[in-house]
N, C-alpha and C positions, 0 to 999 in steps of 0.2 A: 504494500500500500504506500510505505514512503518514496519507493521508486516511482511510482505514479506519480503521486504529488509532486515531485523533484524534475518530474519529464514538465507537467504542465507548467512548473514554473518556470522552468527554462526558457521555454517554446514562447510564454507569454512574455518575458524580458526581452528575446531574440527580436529586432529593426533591423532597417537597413544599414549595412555595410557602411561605416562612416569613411567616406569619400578620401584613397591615400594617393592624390595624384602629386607628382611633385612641382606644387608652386605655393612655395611655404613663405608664409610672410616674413615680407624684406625686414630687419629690423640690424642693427648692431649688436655685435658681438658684445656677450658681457663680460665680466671681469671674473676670470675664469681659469683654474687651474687642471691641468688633466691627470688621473692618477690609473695606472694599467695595472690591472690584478692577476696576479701571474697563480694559478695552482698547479694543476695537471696537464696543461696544452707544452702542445709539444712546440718544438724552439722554432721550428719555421711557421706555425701561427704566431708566436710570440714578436719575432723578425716582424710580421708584416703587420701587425696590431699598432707596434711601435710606427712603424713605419708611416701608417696612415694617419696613426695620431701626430706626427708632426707635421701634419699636411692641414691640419685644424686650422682653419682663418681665425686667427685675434685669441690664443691662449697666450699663458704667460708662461708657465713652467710643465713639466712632463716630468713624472715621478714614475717608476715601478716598485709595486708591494709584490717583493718574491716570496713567497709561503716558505717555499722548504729552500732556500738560499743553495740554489741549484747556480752548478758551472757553466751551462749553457747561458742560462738568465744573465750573469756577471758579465759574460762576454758581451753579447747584445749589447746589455748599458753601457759599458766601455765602449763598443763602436758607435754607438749613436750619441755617447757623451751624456747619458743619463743619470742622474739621482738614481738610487734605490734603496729602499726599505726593506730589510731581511728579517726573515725569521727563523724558522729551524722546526724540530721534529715534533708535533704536537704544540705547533704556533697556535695564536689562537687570532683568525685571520680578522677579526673585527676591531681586533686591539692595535692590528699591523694597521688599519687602516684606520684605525682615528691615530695614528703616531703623523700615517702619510698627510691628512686632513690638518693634523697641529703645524708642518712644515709649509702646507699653501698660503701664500698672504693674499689671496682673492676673496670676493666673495660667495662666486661659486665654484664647484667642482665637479668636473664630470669623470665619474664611473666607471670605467670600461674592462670586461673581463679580457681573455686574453685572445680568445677564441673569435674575434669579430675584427672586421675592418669597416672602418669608418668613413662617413664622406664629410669632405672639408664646411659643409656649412652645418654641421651639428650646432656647434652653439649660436648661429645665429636665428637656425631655427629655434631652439632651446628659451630664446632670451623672450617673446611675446608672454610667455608664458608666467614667471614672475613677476608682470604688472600686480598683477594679485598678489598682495604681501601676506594672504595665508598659504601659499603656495611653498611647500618645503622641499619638492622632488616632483622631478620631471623624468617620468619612466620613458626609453627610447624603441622607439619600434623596431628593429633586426626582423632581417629577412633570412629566413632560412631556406637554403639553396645546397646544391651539388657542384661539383666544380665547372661546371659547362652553363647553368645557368637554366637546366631544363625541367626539370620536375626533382621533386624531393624523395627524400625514401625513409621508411622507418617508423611510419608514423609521424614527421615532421611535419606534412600538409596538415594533418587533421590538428594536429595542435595550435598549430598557427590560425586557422578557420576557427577556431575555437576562440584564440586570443581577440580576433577581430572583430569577431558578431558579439562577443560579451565587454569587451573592454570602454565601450563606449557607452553601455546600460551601468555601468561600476562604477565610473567616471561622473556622468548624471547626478547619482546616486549616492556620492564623495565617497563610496566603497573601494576606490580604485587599489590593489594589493602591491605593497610593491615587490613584484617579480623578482625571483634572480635573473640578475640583466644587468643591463646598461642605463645609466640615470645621470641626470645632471640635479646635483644636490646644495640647498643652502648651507652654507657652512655654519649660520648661525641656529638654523633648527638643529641639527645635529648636536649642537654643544649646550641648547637646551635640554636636550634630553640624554646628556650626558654619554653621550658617543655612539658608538655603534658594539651593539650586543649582538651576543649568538646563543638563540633557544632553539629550541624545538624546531622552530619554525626557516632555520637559518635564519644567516645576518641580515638578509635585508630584509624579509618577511619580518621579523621580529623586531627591525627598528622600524619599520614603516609603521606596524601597529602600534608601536610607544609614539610617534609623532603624529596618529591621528587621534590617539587618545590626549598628547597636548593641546591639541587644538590645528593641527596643520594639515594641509589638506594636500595628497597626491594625485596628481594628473600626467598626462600622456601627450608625445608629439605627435599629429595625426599621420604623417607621413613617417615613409620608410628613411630610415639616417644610418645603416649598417646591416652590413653584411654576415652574416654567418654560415660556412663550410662545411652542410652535414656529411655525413659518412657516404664514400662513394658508392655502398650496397647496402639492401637488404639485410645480406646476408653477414655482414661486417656491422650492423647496426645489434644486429640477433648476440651476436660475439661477446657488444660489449655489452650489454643487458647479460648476458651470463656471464662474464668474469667481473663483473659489479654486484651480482649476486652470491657466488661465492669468495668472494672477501668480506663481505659482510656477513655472511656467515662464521667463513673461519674467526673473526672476531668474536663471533656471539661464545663459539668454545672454546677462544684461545685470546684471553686479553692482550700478551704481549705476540700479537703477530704481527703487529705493527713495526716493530722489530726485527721480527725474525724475517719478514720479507723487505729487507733494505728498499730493493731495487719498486716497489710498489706503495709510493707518494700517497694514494686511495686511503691506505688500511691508517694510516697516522692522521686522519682527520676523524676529527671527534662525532661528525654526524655520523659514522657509520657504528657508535658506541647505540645508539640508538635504535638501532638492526631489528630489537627483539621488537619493539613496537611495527616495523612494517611487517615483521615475520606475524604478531598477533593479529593485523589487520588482515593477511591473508588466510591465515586460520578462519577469522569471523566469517568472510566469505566461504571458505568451505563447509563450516558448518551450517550457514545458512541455506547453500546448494542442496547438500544433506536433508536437510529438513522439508526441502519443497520435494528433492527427491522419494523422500518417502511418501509426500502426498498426493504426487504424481502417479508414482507405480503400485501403493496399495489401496486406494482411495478412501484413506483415514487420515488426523488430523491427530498425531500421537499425544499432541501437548493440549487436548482442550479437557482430556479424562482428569489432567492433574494439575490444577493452576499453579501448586505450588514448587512445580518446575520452571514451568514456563518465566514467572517471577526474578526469582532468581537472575535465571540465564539471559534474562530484556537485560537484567540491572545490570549484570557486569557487563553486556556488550555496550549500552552507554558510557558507562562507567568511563569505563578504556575507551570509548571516544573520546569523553570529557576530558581522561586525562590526555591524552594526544592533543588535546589544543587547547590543553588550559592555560598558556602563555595566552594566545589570544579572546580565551572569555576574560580572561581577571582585564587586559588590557580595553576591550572596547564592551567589555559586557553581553550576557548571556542572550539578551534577544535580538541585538546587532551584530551579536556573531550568526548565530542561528540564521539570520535573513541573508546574511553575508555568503555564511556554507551552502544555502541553497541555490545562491546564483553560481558559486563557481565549481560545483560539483559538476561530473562530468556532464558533455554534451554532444557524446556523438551521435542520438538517434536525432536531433533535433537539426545539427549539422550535414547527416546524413539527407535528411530529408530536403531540409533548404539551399544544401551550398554545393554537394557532391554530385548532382546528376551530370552540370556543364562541364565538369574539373577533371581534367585525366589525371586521372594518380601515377598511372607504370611509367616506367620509363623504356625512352628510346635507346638508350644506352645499356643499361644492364636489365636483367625481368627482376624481377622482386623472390625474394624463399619461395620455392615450389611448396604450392600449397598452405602459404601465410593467412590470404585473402581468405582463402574457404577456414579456415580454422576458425577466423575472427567470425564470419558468417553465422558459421554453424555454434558456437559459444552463444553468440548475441540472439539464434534463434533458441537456444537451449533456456535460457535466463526467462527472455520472455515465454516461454510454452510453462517454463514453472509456475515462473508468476502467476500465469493466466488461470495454471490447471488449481493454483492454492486460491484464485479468487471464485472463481466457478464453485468448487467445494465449498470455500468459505460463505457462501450467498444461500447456498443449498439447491443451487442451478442444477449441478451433478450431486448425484448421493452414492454412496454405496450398496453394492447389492442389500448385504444383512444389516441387521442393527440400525443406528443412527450415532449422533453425533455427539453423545453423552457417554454411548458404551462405548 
């Protein structure tokens, strides 16, 4: 039933496509400092990140925050003659960058991971946007692409269709979240709410919730200002979804693997200490599969003989929601969260339906996993047949041969 209600609300949030052509108003460049967040990208993204950002019309200074103060990264700054801020093994990357944010003397700064290339009027696009002096973060729109510039792979389309058709109902709405991504940020909101922290939520999710619970509001550039290089396959995308999985595993049984695999930057970041919480969210799902499956295949409803199962088991699956995102109920409060989680919970049937028919997804270049597409199909038809078969039962539309709904 909450899937229902989360489809309709979606569907009813979803307008039209907010217009991303590029003719961004003219304005000047503001006083602006640029800072490149280096983690896990490898050095020839790093190369060109750099690169582009010294092509930024009207910065003042270019910093890099190297996470694990890697040899590659040193070199780079040395040729390009760059600042950089280092850390080391179990850095705590929010603290490297309010270090990088206390060395800017501007007054803004823009954000860039390490993984995107920029185009040179980012901040002047950036700067209309600030008139509004509750305005603390300007999130940037990156385009996710393949190296030819032809269609995406991985799932990258759907996500971006997703960002696009919701990001302008959030924005409306002063819900706008701020992404991991790229942003242009006031320096003096940040030092009001005493720098940039890392919960649950990551660093920017979790400071953007602290600066709208100050009172400051995040919004978006409506155009595209950056590029980002998805994986050139499918099948190379599959790869790193499974060796991201098990390291995050190996951590859940083996604290110090962080350690013990030097050469893998991944295992010494602290979000992946938090492993057991995506590992219980997948559990919930399987249990709840579980549970339709039995109402599907036997046509009974095992949990209405004994409420005081059923009880229980609601309570801890909230529960362990609540706690998963109790950084952001304490920060913006339980009913503006709740309104919040329903816009940006998934949306692919609502995407599927409005945005996917004109949009080729394959590519001319490589085919996608054999038999990816039908997997996803046939899951997404699997999901709804349960639902359907548990609300049918649940109405008393279908009954059971014997008995009824007490025995």
């Amino acid at each position: 039933a909450f899937g229902f209600v989360r489809l309709l609300t979606e569907t009813s949030l979803l307008g039209d496509l907010r217009p991303a052509t590029r003719t961004p108003e003219k304005a000047l460049a503001p006083d602006a400092d640029v800072v490149v967040v280096v983690t896990d990208e490898p050095a020839s993204e790093v190369r060109a990140a750099v690169l582009s950002a010294k092509l930024i019309r009207g910065y003042r200074a270019l910093r890099l925050v190297d996470r694990d103060d890697r040899p590659d990264v040193a070199e780079i700054a040395g040729h390009f003659d760059v600042e950089r801020v280092v850390g080391g093994a179990g850095a705590d990357l929010g603290a490297l960058i309010d270090e990088a944010l206390a060395q800017c003397g501007s007054l803004f700064t823009l954000l860039m991971p390490a993984d995107v290339v920029v185009l040179p009027d980012i901040l002047e696009v950036s700067a209309p946007a600030f008139d509004d002096p509750e305005v603390g973060v300007v999130v940037s729109r990156v385009e996710n692409t393949n190296a030819v510039d032809a269609v995406d792979f991985g799932g990258y389309g759907d996500h971006l269709l997703r960002h696009e058709l919701m990001v302008s109902k959030l924005d409306d709405a002063g819900a706008l979240p701020w992404w991991p991504g790229m942003a242009v940020v006031r320096r003096s909101a940040i030092r009001e709410i005493d720098g940039m922290s890392r919960g649950r939520q990551g660093v920017t999710m979790s400071t953007g919730l602290r600066l709208q619970a100050a009172g400051w509001r995040i919004t978006d550039v409506p155009v595209v200002v950056a590029r980002r290089l998805a994986p050139w396959t499918d099948d190379r995308q599959l790869h790193r979804s499974a060796r991201d999985l098990h390291e995050r595993l190996s951590v859940l049984v083996d604290k110090e693997a962080g350690t013990r695999h030097e050469r893998s930057t991944r295992l010494q970041r602290r979000v992946y200490r938090s492993a057991d919480l995506q590992v219980g969210r997948g559990i919930q799902r399987l249990v709840l599969i579980g549970l339709l499956g039995i109402v599907l295949f036997t046509s009974a409803v095992p949990l209405v003989a004994n409420p005081a199962l059923l009880v229980p088991l609601w309570g801890a699956w909230m529960s362990f929601s609540l706690l998963y995102r109790r950084e952001a109920t304490l920060a913006v409060g339980f009913v503006p969260w709740m309104v919040s989680d329903l816009r940006l919970l998934t949306t692919d049937l609502a995407v599927a339906f409005r945005a996917l028919p004109g949009r080729e997804l394959g590519s001319d270049l490589v085919d996608p996993a054999p038999g990816r597409m039908t997997r996803r199909v046939l899951l997404l038809g699997l999901q709804i047949g349960l639902a359907a078969a548990l609300a049918l039962i649940g109405l008393g539309i279908v009954r059971p041969e014997q008995g009824d709904f007490t025995t």
